[in-house]
TORGU-788251 format. One record per residue (C-alpha): residue number from 0; y, x, z. Coordinates in steps of 0.1 Angstrom, whole numbers. Layout:
N
+-----+-------+-------+-------+
|   k |    py |    px |    pz |
+-----+-------+-------+-------+
| NUM |     Y |     X |     Z |
...
+-----+-------+-------+-------+
//
This chain:
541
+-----+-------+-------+-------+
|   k |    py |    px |    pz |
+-----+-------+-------+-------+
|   0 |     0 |     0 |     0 |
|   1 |    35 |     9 |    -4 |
|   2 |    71 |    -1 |     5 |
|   3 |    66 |   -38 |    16 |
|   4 |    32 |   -34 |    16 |
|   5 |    32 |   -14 |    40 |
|   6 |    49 |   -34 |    60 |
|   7 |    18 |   -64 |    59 |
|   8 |     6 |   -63 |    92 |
|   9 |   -30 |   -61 |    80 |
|  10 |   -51 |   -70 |   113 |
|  11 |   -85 |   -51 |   104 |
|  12 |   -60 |   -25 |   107 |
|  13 |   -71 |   -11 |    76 |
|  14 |   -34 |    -3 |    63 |
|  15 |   -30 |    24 |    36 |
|  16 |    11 |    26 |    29 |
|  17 |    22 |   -14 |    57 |
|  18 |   161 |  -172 |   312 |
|  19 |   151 |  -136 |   310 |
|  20 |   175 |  -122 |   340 |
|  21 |   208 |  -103 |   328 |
|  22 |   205 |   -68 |   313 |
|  23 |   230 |   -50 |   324 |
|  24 |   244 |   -20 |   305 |
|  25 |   231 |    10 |   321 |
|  26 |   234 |    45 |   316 |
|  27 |   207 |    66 |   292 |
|  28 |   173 |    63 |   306 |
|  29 |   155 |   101 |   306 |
|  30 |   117 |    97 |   306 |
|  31 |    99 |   127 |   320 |
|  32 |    65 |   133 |   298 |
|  33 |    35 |   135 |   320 |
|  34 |    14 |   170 |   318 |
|  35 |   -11 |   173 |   296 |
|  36 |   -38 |   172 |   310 |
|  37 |   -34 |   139 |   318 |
|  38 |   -44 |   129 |   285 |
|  39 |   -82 |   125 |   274 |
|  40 |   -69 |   129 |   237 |
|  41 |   -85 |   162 |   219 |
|  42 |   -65 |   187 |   199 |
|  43 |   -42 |   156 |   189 |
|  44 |   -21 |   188 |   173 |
|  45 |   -46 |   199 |   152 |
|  46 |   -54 |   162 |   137 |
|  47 |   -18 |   157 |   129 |
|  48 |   -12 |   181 |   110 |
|  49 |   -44 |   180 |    89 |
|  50 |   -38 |   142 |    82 |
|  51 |    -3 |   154 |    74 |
|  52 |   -17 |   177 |    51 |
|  53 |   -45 |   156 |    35 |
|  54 |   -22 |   129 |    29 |
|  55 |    11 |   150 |    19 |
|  56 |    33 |   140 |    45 |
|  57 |    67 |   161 |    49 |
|  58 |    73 |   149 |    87 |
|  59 |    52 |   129 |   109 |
|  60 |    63 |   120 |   150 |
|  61 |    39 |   107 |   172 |
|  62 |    46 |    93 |   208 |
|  63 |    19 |    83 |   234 |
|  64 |    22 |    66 |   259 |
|  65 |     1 |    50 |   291 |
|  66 |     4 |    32 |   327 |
|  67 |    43 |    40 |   321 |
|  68 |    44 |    70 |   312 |
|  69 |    46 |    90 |   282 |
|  70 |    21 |   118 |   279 |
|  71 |    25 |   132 |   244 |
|  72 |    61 |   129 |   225 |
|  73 |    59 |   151 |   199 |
|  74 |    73 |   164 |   159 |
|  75 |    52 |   176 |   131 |
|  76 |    61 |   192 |    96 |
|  77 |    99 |   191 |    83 |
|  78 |   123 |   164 |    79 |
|  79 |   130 |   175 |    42 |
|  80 |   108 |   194 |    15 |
|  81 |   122 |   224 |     7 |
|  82 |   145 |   227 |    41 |
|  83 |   130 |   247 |    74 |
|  84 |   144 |   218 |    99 |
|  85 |   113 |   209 |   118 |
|  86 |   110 |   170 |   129 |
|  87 |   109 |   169 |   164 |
|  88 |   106 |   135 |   194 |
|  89 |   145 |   126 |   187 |
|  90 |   142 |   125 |   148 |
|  91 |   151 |    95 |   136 |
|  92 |   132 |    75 |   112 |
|  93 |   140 |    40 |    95 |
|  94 |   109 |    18 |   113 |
|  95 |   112 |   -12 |    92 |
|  96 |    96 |   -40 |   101 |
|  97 |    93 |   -28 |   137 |
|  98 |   127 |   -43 |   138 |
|  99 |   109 |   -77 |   138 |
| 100 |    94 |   -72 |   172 |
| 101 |   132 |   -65 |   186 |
| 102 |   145 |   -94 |   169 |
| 103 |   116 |  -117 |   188 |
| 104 |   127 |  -104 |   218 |
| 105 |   161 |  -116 |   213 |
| 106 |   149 |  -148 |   208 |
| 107 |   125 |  -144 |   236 |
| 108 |   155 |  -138 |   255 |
| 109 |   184 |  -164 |   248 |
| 110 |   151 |  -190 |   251 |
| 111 |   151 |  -178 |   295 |
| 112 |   185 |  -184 |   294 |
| 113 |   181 |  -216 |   279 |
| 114 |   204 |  -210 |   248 |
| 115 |   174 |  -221 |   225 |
| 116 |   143 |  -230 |   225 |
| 117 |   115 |  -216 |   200 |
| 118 |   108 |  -251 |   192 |
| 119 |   143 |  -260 |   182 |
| 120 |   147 |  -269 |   145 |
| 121 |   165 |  -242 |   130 |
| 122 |   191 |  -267 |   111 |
| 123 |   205 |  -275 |   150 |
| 124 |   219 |  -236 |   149 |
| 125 |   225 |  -229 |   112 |
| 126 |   231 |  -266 |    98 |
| 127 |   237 |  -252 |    60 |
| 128 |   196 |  -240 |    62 |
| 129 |   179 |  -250 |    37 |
| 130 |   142 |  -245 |    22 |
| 131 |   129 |  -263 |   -13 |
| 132 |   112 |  -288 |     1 |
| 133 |   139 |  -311 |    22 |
| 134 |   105 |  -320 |    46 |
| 135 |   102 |  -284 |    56 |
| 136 |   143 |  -282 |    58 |
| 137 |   143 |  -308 |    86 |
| 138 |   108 |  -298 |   105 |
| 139 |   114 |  -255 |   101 |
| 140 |   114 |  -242 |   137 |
| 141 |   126 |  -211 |   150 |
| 142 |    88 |  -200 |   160 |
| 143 |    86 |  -208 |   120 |
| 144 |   107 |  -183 |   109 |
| 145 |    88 |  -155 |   130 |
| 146 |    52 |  -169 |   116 |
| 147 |    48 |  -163 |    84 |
| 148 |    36 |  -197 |    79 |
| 149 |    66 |  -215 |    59 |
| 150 |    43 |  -221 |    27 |
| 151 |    65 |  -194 |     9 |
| 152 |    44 |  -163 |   -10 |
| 153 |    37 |  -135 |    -3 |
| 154 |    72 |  -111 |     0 |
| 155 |    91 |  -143 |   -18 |
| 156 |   124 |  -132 |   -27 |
| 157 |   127 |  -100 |   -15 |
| 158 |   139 |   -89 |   -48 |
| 159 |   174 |  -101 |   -32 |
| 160 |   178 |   -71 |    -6 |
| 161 |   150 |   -47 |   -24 |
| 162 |   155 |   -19 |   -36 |
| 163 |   189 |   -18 |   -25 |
| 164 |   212 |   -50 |   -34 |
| 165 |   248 |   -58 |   -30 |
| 166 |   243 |   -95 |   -20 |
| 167 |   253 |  -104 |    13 |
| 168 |   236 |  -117 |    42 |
| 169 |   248 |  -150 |    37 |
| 170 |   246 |  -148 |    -1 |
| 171 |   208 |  -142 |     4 |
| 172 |   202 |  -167 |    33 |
| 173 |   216 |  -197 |     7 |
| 174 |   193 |  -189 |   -18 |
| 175 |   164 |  -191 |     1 |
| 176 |   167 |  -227 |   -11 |
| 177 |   156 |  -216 |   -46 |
| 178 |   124 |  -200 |   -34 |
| 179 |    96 |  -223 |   -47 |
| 180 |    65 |  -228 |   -22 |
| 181 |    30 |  -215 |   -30 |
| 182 |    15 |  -236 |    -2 |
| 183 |    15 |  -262 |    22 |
| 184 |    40 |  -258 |    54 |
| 185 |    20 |  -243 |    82 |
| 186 |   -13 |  -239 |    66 |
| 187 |   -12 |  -205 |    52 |
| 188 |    -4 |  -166 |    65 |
| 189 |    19 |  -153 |    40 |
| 190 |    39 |  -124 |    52 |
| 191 |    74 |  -128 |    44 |
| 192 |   111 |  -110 |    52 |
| 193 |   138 |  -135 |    42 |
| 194 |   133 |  -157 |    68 |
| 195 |   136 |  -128 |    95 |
| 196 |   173 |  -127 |    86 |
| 197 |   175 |  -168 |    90 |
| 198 |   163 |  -159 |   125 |
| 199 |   192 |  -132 |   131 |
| 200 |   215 |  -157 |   120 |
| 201 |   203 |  -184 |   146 |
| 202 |   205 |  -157 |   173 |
| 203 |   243 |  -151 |   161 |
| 204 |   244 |  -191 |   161 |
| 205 |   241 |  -188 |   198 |
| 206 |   257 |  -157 |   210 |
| 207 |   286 |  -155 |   191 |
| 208 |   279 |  -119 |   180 |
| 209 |   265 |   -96 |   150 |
| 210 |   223 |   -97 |   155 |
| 211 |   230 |   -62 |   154 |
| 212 |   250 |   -62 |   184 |
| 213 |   230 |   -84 |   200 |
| 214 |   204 |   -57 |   196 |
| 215 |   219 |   -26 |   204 |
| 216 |   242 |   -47 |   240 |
| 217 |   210 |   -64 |   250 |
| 218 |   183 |   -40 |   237 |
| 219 |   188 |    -8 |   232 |
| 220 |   215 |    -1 |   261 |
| 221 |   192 |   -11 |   291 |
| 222 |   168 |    11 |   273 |
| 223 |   183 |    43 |   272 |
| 224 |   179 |    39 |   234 |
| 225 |   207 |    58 |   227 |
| 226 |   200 |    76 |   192 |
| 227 |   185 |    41 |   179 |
| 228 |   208 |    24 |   152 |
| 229 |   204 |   -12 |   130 |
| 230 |   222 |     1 |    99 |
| 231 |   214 |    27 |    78 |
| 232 |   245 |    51 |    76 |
| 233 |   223 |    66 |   114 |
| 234 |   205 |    83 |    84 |
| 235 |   227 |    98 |    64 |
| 236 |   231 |   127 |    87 |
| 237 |   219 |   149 |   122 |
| 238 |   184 |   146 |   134 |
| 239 |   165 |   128 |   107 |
| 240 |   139 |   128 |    85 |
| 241 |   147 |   122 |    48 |
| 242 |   126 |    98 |    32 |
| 243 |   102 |   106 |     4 |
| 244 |    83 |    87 |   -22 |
| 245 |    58 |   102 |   -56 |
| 246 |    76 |   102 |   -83 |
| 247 |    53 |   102 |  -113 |
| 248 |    27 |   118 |   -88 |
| 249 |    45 |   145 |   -74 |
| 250 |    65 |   140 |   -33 |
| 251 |    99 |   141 |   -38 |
| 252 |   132 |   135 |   -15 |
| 253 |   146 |   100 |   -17 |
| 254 |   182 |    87 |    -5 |
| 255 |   176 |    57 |    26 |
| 256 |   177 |    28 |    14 |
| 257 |   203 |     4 |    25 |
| 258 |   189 |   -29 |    41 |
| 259 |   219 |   -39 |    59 |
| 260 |   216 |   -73 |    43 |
| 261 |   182 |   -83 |    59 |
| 262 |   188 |   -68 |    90 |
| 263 |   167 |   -87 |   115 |
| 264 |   133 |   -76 |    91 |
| 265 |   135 |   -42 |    89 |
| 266 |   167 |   -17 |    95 |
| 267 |   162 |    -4 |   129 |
| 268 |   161 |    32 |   128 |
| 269 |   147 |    55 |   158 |
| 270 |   127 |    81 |   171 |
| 271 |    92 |    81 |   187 |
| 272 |   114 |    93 |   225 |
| 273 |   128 |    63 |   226 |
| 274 |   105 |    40 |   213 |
| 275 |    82 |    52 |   238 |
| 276 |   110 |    33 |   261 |
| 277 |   105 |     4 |   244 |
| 278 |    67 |     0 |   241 |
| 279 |    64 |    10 |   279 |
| 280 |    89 |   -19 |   290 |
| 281 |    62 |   -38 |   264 |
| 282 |    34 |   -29 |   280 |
| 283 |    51 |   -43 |   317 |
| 284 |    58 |   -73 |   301 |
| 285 |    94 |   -68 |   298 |
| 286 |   102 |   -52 |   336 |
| 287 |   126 |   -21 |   335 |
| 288 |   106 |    -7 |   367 |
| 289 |    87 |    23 |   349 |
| 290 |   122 |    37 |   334 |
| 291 |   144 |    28 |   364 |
| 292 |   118 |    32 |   397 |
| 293 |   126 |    10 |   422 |
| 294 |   147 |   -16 |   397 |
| 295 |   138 |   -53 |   394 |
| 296 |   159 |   -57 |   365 |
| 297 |   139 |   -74 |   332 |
| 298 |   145 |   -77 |   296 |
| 299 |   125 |  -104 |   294 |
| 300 |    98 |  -124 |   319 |
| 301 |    62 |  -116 |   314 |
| 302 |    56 |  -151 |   308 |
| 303 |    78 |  -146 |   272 |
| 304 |    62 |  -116 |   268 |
| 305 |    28 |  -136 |   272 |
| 306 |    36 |  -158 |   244 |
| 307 |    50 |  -133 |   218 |
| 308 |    12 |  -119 |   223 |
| 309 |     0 |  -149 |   219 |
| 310 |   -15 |  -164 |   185 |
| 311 |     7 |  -186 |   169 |
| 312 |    -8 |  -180 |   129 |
| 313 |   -43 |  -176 |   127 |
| 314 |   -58 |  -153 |   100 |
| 315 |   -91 |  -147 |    84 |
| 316 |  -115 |  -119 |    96 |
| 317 |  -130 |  -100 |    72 |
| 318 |  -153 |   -69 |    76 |
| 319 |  -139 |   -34 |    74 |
| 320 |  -149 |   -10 |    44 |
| 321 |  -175 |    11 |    46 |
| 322 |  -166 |    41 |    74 |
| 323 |  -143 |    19 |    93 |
| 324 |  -168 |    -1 |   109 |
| 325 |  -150 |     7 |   143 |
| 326 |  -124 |   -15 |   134 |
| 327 |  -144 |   -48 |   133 |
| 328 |  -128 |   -78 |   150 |
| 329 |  -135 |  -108 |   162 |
| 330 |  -102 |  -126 |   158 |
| 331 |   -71 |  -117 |   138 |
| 332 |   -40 |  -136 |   143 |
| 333 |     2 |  -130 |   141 |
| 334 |    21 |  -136 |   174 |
| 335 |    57 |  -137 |   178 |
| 336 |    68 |  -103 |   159 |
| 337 |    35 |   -88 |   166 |
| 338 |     2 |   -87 |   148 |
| 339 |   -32 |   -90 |   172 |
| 340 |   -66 |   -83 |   169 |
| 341 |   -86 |   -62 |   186 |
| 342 |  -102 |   -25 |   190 |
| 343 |  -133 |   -16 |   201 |
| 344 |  -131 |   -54 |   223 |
| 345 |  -100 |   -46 |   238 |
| 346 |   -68 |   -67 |   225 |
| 347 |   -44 |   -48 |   208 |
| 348 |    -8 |   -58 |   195 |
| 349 |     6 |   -41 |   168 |
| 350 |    25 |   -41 |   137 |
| 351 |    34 |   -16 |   106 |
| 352 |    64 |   -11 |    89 |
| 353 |    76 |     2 |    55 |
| 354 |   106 |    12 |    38 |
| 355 |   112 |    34 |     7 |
| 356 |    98 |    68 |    16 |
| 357 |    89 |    57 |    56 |
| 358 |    60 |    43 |    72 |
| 359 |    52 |    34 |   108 |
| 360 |    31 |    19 |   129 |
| 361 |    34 |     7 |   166 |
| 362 |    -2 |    -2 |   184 |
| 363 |     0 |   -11 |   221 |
| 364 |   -34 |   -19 |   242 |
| 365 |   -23 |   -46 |   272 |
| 366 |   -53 |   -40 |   294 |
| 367 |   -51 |    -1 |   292 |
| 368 |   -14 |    -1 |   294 |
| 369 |   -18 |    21 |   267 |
| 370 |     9 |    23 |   233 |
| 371 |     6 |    50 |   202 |
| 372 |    37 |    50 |   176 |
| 373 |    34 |    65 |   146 |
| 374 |    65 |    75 |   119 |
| 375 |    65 |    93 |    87 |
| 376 |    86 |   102 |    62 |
| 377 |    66 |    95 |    32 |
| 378 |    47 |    66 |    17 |
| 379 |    11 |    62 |    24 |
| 380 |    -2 |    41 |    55 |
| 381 |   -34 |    56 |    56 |
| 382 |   -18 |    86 |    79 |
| 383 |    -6 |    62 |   104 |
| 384 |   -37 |    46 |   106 |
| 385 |   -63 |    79 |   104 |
| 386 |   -39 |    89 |   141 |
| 387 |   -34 |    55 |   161 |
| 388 |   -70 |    51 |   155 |
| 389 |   -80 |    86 |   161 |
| 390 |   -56 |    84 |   196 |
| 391 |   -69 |    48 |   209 |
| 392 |  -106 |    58 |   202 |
| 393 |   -99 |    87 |   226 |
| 394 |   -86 |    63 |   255 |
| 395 |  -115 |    41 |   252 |
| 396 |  -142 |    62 |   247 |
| 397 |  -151 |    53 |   212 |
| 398 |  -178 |    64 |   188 |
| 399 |  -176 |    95 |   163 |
| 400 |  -158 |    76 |   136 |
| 401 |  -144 |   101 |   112 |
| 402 |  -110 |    86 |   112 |
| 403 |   -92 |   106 |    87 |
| 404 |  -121 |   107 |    65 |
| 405 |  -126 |    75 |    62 |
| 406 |   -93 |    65 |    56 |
| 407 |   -89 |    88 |    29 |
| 408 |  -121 |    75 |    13 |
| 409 |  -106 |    46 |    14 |
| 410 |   -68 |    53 |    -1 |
| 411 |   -91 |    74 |   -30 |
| 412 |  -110 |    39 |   -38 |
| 413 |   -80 |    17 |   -36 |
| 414 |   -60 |    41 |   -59 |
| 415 |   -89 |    47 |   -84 |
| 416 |   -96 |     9 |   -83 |
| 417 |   -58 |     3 |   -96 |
| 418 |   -56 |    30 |  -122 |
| 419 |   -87 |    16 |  -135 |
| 420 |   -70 |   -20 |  -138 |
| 421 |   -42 |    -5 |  -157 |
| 422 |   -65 |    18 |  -176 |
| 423 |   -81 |   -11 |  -190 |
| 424 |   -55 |   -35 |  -197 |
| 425 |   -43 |    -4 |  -219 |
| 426 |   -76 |     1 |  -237 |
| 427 |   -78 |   -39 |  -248 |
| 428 |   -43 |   -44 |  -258 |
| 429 |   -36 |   -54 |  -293 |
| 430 |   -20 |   -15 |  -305 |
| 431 |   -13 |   -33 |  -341 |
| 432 |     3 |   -63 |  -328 |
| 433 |    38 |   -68 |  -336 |
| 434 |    67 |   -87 |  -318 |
| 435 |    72 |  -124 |  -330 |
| 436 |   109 |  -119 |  -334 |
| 437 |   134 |   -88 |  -345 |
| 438 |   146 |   -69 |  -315 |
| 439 |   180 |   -80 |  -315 |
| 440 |   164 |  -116 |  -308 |
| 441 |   154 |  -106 |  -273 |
| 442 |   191 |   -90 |  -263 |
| 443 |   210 |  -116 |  -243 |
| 444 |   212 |  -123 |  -206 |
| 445 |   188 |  -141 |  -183 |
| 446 |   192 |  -165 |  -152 |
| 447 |   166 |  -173 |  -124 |
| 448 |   182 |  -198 |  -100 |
| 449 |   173 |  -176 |   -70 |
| 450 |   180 |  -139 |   -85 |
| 451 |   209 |  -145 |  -107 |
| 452 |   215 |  -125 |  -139 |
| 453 |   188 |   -99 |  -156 |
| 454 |   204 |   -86 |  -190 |
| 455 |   184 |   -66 |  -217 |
| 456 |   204 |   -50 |  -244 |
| 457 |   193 |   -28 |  -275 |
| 458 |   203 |     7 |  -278 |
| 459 |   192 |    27 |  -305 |
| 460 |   172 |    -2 |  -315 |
| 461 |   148 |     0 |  -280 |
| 462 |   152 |   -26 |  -257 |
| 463 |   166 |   -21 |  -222 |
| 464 |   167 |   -43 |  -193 |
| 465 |   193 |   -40 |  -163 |
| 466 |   190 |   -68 |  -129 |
| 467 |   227 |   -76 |  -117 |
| 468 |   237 |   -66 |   -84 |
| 469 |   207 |   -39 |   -78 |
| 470 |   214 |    -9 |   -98 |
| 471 |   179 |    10 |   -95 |
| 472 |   165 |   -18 |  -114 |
| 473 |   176 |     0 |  -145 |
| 474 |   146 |     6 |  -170 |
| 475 |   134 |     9 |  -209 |
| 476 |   114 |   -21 |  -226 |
| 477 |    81 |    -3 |  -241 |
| 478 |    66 |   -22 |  -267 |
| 479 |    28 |   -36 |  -249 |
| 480 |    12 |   -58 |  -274 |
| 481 |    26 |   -90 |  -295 |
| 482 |    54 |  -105 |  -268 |
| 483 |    52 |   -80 |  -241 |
| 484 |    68 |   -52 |  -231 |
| 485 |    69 |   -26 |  -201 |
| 486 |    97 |   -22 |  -184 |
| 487 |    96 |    16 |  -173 |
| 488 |   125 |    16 |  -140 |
| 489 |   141 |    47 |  -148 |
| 490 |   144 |    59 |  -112 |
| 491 |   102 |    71 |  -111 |
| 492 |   104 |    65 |   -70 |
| 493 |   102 |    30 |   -78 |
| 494 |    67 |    28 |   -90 |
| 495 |    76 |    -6 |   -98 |
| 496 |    62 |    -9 |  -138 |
| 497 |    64 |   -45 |  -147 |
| 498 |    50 |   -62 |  -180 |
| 499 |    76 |   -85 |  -193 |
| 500 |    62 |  -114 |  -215 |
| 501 |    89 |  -132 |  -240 |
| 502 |    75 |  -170 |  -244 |
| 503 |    90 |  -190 |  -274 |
| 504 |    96 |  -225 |  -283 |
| 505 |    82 |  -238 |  -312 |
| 506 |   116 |  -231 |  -330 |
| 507 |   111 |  -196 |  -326 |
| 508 |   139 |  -192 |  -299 |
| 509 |   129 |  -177 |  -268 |
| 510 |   124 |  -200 |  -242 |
| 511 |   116 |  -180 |  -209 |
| 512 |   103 |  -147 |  -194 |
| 513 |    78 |  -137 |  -166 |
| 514 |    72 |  -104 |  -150 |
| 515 |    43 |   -92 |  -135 |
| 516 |    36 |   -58 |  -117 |
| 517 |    16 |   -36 |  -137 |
| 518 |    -6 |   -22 |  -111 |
| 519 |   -21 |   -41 |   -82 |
| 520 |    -5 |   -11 |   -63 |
| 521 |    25 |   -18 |   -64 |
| 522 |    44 |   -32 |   -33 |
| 523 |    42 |   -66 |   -32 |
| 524 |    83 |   -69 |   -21 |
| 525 |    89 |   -62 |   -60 |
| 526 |    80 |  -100 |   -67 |
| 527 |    91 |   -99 |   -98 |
| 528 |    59 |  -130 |  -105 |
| 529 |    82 |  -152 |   -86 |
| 530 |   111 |  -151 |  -112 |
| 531 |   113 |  -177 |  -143 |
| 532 |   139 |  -162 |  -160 |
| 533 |   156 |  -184 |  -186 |
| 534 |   184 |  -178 |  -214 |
| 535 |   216 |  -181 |  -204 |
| 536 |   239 |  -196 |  -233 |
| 537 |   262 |  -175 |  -246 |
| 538 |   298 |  -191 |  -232 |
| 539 |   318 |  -210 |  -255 |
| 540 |   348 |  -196 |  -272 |
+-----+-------+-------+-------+
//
């Protein structure tokens, strides 16, 4: 998986990219690391790096904590190719959707102090909501917009905010209305973003204030979580580890991607130090006592914290591939920001995140009191998995699974499954098919009602297409086979190929165009099969 993909909390785990009482400000928290010794996890060093190396990661930081204390914080590799600047326990990394277990606990929050409920319909705080269906308008809850059970697909319309976008929050929230179901209300899993940034706006509905400062006053403060950012100009500079994506097969530096505009899914940036703070207070359901001794303040009551570990979408359990057979569970299901299954018959909570050359993943065990974060600067989810696996197996005295292994097995299979897929849709295309029309035919603009203007001009008589408002969807049309074309994105980070199939009316005139990714690889946030773009009529004199 990659990008988005990466960010599907996948509950077998088998992931290869994917009133609470007053906080009061408080002064940075410093959380002394317990000795080594303490810990029953073996030359954890020595796996990093090689799963960093089998995997070509630049920079990889892993924290570990258990019964409130951290006993491993630690940096592996460099922040950039090329430069000597090790990563270290205060690099910063964008953790993606991560975010959506802070924004929860916002929620979790205002609900104590009786601001909201989770059962509230979400058209009581943001009245000018609105889904397709008018039924699911009225009936969307709050605890809907964290459950990835509104009926939407699969990453639906995050072609608004990814890659970057200049639409504004707002902007993207309105046209969320556009977004055409693929199932029944509440009967489906289907991870989704855009309504993550619906929840942020409830949560300013209520407070008065930015989500982000919401956040970072109510969060991050009490927390010590001083480094920790919601936008992404925290990585433009200092301590942090440059993201980096293949580009045509070869790791290569990428800018951050700007996600300001869908905030509340995915734009926290931080290090494993201080997440360490965050998934001990977790692991206490929400008390402040480990980083403060002797304090009864709370972030939230264990009761909320109860309930965002609770199942509130059930998923299908399916058997692990071959080599992971350690991962088997008897009960997958999404929570409130949080993904849970189980390990080894212990109940873990967890979630993943991805963004354009990160990947994460956060795995806390409730019973042990145990928690394992996981960031890297690159794009493959099987490293992440290969050392949270490798680190809770230690803990509860697991088998001999062959953790990084296995996982790479398993990446080699997927990949050499999805080159095959595109291998043979090149081998049975039509090579002496023409198109139906002359190539000035296709040039003209094109309108979906959720994703605006897509343009495809003709220079040097080869087709190029250009989306409005997101400027790394730049790429050349190459001829497929009779009225299809590839568009090749220009910027190779995207790995984002997409056929793009003209159909005609029975005058000849072209009467709409689908996309569809090329490979099943791809990241599913490109959801370029959700557009039906249309011609847009040239304007009258």
């Amino acid at each position: 998986m990659r990008r988005f993909a990466r960010c599907v909390v996948t509950l077998s785990l088998v992931v290869l990219v994917l009133p609470a009482a007053s906080v009061l400000a408080a002064p940075p928290v410093s959380l002394q690391s317990a000795a080594p010794a303490a810990s029953p996890i073996v030359n954890l060093d020595a796996f990093v790096e090689s799963v960093r190396k089998a995997f070509e990661v630049p920079g990889i930081a892993v924290a570990v904590v258990k019964d409130g204390k951290v006993v491993h914080a630690k940096g592996y590799g460099v922040r950039k190719l090329g430069d000597p600047a090790p990563v270290d326990a205060r690099t910063l990394f964008g953790i993606a959707s991560n975010t959506k277990a802070f924004t929860c606990a916002a929620i979790a929050m205002l609900a104590e102090e009786g601001k909201l409920s989770w059962n509230d319909p979400v058209i009581k705080h943001v009245p000018d909501f609105q889904m397709y269906d008018p039924y699911v308008t009225r009936e969307m809850t709050i605890r809907d917009l964290v459950t990835h059970r509104a009926g939407l697909p699969l990453g639906a319309g995050d072609l608004l905010y990814f890659p970057e976008t200049d639409y504004t929050r707002a902007e993207i929230a309105h046209r969320i209305r556009f977004l055409k179901p693929s199932t029944s209300f509440r009967s489906t899993y289907n991870y989704d973003n855009i309504l993550y940034l619906v929840a942020g706006q409830v949560i300013e509905s209520v407070t008065g204030k930015s989500w982000d400062d919401v956040i970072r006053e109510r969060i991050f403060v009490p927390l010590g979580m001083t480094a920790s950012s919601t936008t992404y100009t925290a990585l433009l500079s200092g301590n942090v580890a440059t993201p980096h994506a293949p580009m045509d097969g070869v790791i290569r530096p990428i800018a951050p991607m700007k996600f300001d505009n869908n905030a509340p899914a995915a734009s926290i940036n931080s290090n494993v130090e201080e997440l360490a703070r965050w998934a001990i207070v977790q692991l206490d359901g929400g008390s402040l006592e480990s980083l403060k001794p002797g304090s009864t303040q709370r972030l939230f009551s264990a009761a909320s914290g109860r309930q965002m570990w609770s199942a509130q979408t059930i998923q299908a359990v399916s058997e692990p591939p071959p080599g992971l057979e350690a991962l088997r569970t008897n009960f997958a299901a999404y929570g409130l920001g949080w993904g849970l299954n189980e390990f080894r018959g212990y109940k873990v909570a967890s979630h993943t995140g991805g963004l354009p050359g990160y990947v994460s993943q956060v795995r806390l065990v409730p019973d042990l009191k145990l928690g394992v974060i996981v960031l890297t600067n690159q794009e493959v989810g099987a490293a992440f998995s290969s050392i949270t696996s490798y680190v809770l197996d230690a803990y509860v005295g697991g088998g001999k699974t062959d953790w990084l292994g296995a996982y790479k097995a398993l990446l080699e299979k997927r990949t050499g499954e999805s080159d095959e897929v595109v291998k043979k849709a090149a081998a049975a295309r039509a090579v002496d098919s023409k198109p139906s029309l002359p190539i000035e035919k296709y040039v003209g603009t094109y309108r979906d009602a959720w994703r605006d203007d897509v343009t495809i001009s003709s220079e040097g008589g080869k087709l190029r297409m250009k989306f409005g408002r997101a400027k790394q969807l730049d790429g050349d049309l190459e001829h497929f086979q009779y009225d299809t074309w590839i568009v090749r994105w220009r910027d190779r980070s995207l790995n984002a190929d997409a056929y793009v199939t003209f159909q005609l009316k029975f005058d000849g005139t072209i009467e709409r165009v689908k996309m569809v990714a090329v490979s099943p690889a791809t990241d599913f946030s490109y959801d370029f099969h959700d557009l039906l773009l249309v011609p847009v009529p040239p304007a009258k004199p």
